[in-house]
N, C-alpha and C positions, 0 to 999 in steps of 0.2 A: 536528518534530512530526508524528508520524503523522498521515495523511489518509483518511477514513471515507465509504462514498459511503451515506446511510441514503434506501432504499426504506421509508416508510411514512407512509399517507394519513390513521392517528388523528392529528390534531393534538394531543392532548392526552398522546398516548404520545411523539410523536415530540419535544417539548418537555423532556419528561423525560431522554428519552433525550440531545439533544444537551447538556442542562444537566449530568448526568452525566459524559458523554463528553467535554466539552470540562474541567471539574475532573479529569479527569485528564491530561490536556494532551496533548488528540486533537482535530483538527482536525474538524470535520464539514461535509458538503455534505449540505442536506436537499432529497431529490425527494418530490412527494406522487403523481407518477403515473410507471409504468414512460417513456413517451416524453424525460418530463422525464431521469428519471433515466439512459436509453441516451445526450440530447445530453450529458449532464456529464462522462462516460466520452469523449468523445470533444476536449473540452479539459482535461480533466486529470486523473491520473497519481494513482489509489488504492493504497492500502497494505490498504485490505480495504473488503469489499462487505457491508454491514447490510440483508436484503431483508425486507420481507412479501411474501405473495404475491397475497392479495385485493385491487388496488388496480385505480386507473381504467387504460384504454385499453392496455396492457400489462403484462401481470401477472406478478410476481415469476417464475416457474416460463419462462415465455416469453423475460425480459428477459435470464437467466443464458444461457438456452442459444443464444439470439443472440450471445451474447459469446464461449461455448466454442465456439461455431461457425467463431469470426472468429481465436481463438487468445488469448484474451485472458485470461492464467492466473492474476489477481488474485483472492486466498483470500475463498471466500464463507458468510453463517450466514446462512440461512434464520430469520428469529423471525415464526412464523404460529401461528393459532389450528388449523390443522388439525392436525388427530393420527392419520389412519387410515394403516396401512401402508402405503397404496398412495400417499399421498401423500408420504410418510417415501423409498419406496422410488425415488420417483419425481425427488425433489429430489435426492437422490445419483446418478441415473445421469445427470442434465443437467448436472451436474458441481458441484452444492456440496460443501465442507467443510466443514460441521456445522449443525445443525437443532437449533434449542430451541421450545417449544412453550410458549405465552402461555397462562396467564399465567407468567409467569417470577423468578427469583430476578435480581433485578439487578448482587448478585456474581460471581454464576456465570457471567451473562453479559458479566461482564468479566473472568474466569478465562477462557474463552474465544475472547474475543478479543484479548489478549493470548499466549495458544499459535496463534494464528494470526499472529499480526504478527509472531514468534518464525520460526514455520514459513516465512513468505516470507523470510527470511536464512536459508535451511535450516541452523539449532541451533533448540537447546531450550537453550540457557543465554539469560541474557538479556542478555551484552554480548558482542562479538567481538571479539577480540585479534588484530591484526598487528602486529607489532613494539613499538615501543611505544606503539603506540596502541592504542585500545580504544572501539569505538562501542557507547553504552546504546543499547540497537534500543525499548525500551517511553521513554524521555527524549528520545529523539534527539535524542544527543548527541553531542558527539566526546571525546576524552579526552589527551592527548599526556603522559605519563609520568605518569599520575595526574589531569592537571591540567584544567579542565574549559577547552576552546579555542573560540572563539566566529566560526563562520564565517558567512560571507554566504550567501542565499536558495538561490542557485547553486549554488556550492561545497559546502551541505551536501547539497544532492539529490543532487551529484552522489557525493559521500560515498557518501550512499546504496546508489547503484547496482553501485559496488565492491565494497561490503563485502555487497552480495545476489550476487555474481558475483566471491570470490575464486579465484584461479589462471585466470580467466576471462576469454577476450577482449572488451570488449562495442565492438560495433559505433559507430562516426562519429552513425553515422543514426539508431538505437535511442537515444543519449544525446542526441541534439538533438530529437528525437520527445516523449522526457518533460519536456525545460525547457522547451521551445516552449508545452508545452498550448495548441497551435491557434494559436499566434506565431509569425512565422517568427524564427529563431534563427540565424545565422552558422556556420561551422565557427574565424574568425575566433575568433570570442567567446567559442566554446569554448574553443579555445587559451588564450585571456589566463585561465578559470577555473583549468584543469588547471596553467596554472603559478602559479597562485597556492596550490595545495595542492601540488605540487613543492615550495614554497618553505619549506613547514613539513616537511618533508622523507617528505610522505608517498610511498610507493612506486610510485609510478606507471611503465607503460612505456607505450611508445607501438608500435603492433604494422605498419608499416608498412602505407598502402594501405587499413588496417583499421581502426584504432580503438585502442582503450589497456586497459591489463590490469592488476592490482595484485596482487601478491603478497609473503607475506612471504617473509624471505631466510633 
């Protein structure tokens, strides 16, 4: 299930929003002031970022570019009431990915954030094929010759992170970082995951010293 970190202090918008968002089987974390919302990034691991920018003690425009500061390249949409270019011009150079302007079509802004949740697996299709698998990136799911395969909490983040990083080494440390969300986590424990998806014969290598890599053959 994708996970949604939503920036925004209407309560009466942000109820909608998560009511919507979760019907389509999107996790959501609701902050109603930037502070809040910087501790939640800091225990767990978004798939996309839903900001306003008028809110208490940190504001949306602030809270982004603390995080592009830090390296933190989870795809972000700005949904504010402001509309002057300077504002438009201002949210894209502190590094968002798209800006819609309240009031808004509530399709479109999930036309949108599903081409973002797409864009973090860098395709524009909406499932990705290695061998004979195939991960739904908007169901997240997994798929083993068609067939829908049902893994544990772990194992599918970790799914995840392969199939956003094929032909890709991803680091020991980078993969216990995202299961952790602020738990400490084993390298142990990692092992017993990774071989539990070995075992459905997904493609895993192990990159000595380093970390593990998946690609198809």
């Amino acid at each position: 299930m994708p996970k949604i970190l939503l920036l925004e202090d209407d309560t009466v918008l942000a109820e909608t929003l998560i009511e919507l968002l979760e019907s389509e089987k999107i996790d959501v974390t609701h902050a109603k002031d930037g502070e809040r919302a910087l501790d939640a990034t800091f225990v767990e691991d978004f798939d996309l970022l839903l900001l306003d920018v008028n809110v208490p003690f940190l504001n949306g425009f602030d809270f982004l570019e603390s995080l592009r500061k830090a390296d933190y390249t989870t795809p972000a949409i700005f949904i504010t009431s402001l509309s002057d270019v300077a504002s438009l011009s201002h949210g894209f150079d502190i590094g968002a990915d798209d800006y819609i302007k309240k009031p808004f079509d509530f399709d479109e802004l999930l036309i949108r954030i599903n081409a973002l949740l797409r864009k973090s697996f860098k395709t524009y299709e909406q499932t990705i094929q290695i061998n004979e698998f195939t991960f739904d990136i908007q169901k997240d799911e997994l798929y083993k010759n068609g067939v829908f395969y049902k893994l544990a909490p772990y194992e599918l983040e970790i799914t995840k992170i392969f199939f956003k990083n094929i032909g890709k080494t991803v680091s020991k440390e980078l993969i216990l970082e995202i299961l952790g969300q602020g738990r400490e986590m084993s390298e142990g424990s990692l092992r017993v995951h990774i071989n539990k998806l070995r075992k459905i014969a997904l493609p895993i290598e192990t990159i000595k010293g380093i970390g593990y890599r998946i690609a198809s053959s």
